[in-house]
Residue, then its C-alpha position, 0 to 999 in steps of 0.5 A: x500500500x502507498x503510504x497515505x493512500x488510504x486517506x478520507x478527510x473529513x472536515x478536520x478528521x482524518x481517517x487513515x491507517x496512520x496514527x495522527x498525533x491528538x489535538x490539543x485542547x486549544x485547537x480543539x476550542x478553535x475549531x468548534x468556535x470556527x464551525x459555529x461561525x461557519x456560513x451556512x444556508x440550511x433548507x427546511x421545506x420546499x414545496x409547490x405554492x401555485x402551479x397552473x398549466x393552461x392548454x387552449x389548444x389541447x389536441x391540436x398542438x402537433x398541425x403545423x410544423x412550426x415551433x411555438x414562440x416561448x416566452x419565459x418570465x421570472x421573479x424571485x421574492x423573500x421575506x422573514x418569517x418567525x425563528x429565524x427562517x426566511x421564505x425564498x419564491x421563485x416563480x416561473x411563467x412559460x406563455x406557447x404561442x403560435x401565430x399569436x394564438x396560446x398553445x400553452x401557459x405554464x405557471x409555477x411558484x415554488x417556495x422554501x423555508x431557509x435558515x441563514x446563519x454565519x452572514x451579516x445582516x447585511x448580505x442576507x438579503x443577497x443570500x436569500x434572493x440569489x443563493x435559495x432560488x438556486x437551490x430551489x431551481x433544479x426542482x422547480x425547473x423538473x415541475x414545468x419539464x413534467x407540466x409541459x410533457x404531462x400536456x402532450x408537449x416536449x418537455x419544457x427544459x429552462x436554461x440555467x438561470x443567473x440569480x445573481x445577475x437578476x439581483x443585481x439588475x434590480x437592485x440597479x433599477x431599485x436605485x435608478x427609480x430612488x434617483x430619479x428626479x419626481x415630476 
């Protein structure tokens, strides 16, 4: 066997064949202090708040040859609830349409329960409207997939979504509108 071949870590244990020398207690202090203070965005619940599939058109989808418009909007919200929990919704409306008549209308909003701990006051707001949506999103993103084929469509599979790029666009908008002069 090599030597050292046969190590796993763990955090700060070791597991290996080789004896490591004992930590001492000050060390041992230090790092219960450091995982105390470790950032950390815990999920308690994530579940479906309103989901809607629309098909006007049911049946008919597959006349013509021509692929369906698809338009794609998304919203991100959060608020604070009791116990130190915050409330993160992504919602996610998908609009079909073909020669401006609907084919279908997807509407999904998926909502999680997170604690956020180790973070200043100051970027919990960051962590809740970019950081839980992007937890949130690979469930929410299989629920259209599933809405869309469950309505006799191909699934429905939503690109990656930036969070913190859609953060900071609002956060710019939320400051040009407090700039802007009042008429």
């Amino acid at each position: 066997m090599v030597d050292g071949a046969n190590k796993l870590v763990l955090g700060r244990h070791i597991l290996s064949d080789k004896k490591e020398p004992a930590a001492d207690a000050d060390q041992s202090k230090q790092t219960t202090a450091e995982t105390t203070q470790r950032r950390r965005i815990i999920s308690h619940s994530q579940h479906i708040k309103d989901l809607s599939f629309e098909n006007p058109g049911a049946g008919e989808q597959f006349t013509t040859g021509n692929p369906p418009k698809i338009d794609i909007a998304v919203n991100v919200t959060g608020r604070s609830l009791a116990d130190n929990q915050q409330e993160a919704e992504l919602s996610i409306t998908a609009k079909a349409a073909l020669n401006d008549k609907p084919v279908f209308v997807v509407e999904l909003t998926y909502s999680g329960r997170f604690s956020i701990t180790g973070l200043p006051a100051e970027q919990i707001e960051p962590a809740l409207l970019i950081e839980c949506p992007r937890l949130l999103f690979p469930f929410a993103r299989r629920i259209i997939a599933d809405c869309c084929r469950d309505g006799g469509y191909p699934p429905l599979m939503l690109e990656p979504i930036d969070f913190a790029q859609m953060y900071m666009n609002r956060k710019r908008e939320q400051n040009a509108s407090t700039s802007a002069p009042q008429k």
